[in-house]
C-alpha positions as CSV (number, residue, x, y, z in Angstrom):
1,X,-18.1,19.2,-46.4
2,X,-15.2,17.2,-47.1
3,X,-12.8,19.0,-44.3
4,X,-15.8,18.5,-41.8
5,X,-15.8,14.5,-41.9
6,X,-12.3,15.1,-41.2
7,X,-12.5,17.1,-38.5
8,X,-15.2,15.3,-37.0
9,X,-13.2,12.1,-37.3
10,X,-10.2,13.4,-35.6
11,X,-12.3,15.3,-32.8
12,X,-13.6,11.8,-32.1
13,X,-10.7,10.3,-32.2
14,X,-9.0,12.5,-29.8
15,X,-12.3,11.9,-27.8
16,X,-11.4,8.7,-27.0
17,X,-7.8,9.2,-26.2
18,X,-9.1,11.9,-23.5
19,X,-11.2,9.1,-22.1
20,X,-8.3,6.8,-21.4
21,X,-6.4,9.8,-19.8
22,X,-9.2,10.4,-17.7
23,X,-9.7,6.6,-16.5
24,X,-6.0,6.2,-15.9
25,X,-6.1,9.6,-14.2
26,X,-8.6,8.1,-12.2
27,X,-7.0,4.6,-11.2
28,X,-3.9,7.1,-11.0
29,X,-5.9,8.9,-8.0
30,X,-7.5,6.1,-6.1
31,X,-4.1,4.3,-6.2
32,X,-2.7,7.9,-4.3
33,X,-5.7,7.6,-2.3
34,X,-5.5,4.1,-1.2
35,X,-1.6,5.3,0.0
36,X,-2.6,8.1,1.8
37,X,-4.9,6.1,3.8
38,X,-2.3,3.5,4.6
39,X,0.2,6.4,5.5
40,X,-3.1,7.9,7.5
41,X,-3.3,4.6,9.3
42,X,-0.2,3.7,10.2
43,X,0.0,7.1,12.1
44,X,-3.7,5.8,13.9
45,X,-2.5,2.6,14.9
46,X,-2.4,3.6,18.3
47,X,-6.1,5.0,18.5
48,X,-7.6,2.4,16.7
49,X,-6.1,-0.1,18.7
50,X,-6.9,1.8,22.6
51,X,-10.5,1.6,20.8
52,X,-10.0,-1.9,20.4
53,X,-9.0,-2.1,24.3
54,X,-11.9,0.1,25.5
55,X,-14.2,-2.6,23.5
56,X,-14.9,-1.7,20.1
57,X,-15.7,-4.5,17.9
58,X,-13.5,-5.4,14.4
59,X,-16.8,-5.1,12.7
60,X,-16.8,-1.4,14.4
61,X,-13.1,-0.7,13.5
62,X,-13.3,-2.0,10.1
63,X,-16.8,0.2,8.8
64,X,-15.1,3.3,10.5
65,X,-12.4,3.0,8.1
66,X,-14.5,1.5,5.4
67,X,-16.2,4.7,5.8
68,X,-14.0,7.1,5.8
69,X,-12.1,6.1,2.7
70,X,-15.7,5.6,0.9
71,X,-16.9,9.1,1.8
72,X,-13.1,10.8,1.0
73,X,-13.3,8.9,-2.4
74,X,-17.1,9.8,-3.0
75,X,-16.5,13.5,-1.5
76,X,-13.5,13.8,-4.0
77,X,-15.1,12.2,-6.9
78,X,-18.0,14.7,-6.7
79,X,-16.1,17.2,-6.2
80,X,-13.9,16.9,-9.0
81,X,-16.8,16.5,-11.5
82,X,-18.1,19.8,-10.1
83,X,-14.6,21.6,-10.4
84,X,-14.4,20.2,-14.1
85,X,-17.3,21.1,-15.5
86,X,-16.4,24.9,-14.0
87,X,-13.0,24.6,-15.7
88,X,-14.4,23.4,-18.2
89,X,-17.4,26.0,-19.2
90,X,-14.9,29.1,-18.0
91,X,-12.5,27.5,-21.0
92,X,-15.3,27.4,-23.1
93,X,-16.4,31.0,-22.5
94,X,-12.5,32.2,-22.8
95,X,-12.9,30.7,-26.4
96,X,-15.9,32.0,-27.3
97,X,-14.8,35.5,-26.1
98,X,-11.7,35.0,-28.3
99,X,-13.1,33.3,-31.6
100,X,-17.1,33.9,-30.9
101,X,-17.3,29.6,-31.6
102,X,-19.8,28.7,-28.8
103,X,-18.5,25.3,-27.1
104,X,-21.2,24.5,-25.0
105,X,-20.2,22.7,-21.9
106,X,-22.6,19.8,-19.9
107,X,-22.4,17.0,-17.9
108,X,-23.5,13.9,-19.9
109,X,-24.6,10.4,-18.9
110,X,-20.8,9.5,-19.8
111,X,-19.2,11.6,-17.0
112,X,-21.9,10.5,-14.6
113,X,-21.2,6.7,-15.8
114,X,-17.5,7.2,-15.3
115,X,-18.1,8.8,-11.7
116,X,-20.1,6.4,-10.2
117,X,-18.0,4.2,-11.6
118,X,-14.9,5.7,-9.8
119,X,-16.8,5.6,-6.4
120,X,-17.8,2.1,-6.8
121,X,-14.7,0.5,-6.9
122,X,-13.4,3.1,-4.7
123,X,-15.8,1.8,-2.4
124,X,-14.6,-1.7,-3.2
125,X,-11.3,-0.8,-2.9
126,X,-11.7,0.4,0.5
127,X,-11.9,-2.4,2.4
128,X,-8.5,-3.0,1.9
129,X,-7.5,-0.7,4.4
130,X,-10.1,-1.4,6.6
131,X,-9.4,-5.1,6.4
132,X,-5.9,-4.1,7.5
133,X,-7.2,-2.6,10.5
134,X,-9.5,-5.4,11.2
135,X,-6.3,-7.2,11.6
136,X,-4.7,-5.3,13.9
137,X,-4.2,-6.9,17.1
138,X,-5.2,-4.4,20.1
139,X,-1.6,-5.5,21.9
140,X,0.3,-5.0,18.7
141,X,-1.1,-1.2,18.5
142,X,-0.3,-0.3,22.2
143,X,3.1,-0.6,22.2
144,X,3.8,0.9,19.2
C-alpha cells in the first residue's frame, strides 16, 4: 500500500508538469501561428489592398482576416485534440499488448477546458492581424 501512495503522488506530480508543457506548447503554437499569418499577410498586401480599391470596407477586410486566423486556430485546435487522443489510445494499446496493464485513454472536461481555452484567446488574438490590415492604406498596398 505503501509503494502505491507513492506512486500515486509522483504520477500526480508528473501530471501537472505535463500540463505546463502542454499550455506552453500551446502559447508556443499560437505564437507560430500568429507569425505565419503576418508572413501570410505581408505576401496579400497587394490583394487586400485592390479589394480595398474595388470598395471593400475595413470592417470587411478586417472579419476576413479575423476569420481566417479564428477558423485555422479552431481547425487546428480540434484537430490536434483528435490526433492526441488517437496517439494517445494507440500508446495505450502498445502497452497493454506489451505488459497486459490496461491504460484506458478519454477525453476529460480538462482537455476540453484547455481547448476552448486555446481557441478563445486564439480568437482574441486574431485581431491582431486583422487590425494590421484594417490599417493598411489601399495606396500603400498598390505599389508595393
Amino acid at each position: 500500500a505503501e509503494v502505491l501512495v507513492q506512486l500515486y503522488s509522483l504520477l500526480g506530480d508528473a501530471r501537472t508538469v505535463l500540463a505546463l508543457v502542454a499550455v506552453a506548447t500551446q502559447a508556443l503554437v499560437i505564437g507560430a501561428v500568429l507569425l505565419a499569418v503576418f508572413a501570410s499577410l505581408a505576401q496579400r498586401r497587394k490583394p487586400i489592398a485592390i479589394l480595398r480599391a474595388l470598395g471593400a470596407s475595413r470592417a470587411y477586410v478586417f472579419a476576413a482576416v479575423w476569420t481566417h486566423v479564428a477558423l485555422l486556430i479552431l481547425f487546428g485546435a480540434l484537430l490536434g485534440l483528435g490526433l492526441g487522443w488517437l496517439g494517445a489510445w494507440v500508446m495505450g494499446a502498445a502497452v497493454a499488448d506489451r505488459t497486459g496493464l490496461a491504460l484506458p485513454v478519454s477525453i476529460g472536461r480538462d482537455e476540453i477546458e484547455m481547448v476552448l481555452a486555446l481557441i478563445l484567446v486564439g480568437a482574441l488574438l486574431a485581431t491582431i492581424p486583422a487590425w494590421a490590415s484594417y490599417r493598411q492604406a489601399p495606396a500603400a498596398g498598390l505599389r508595393s
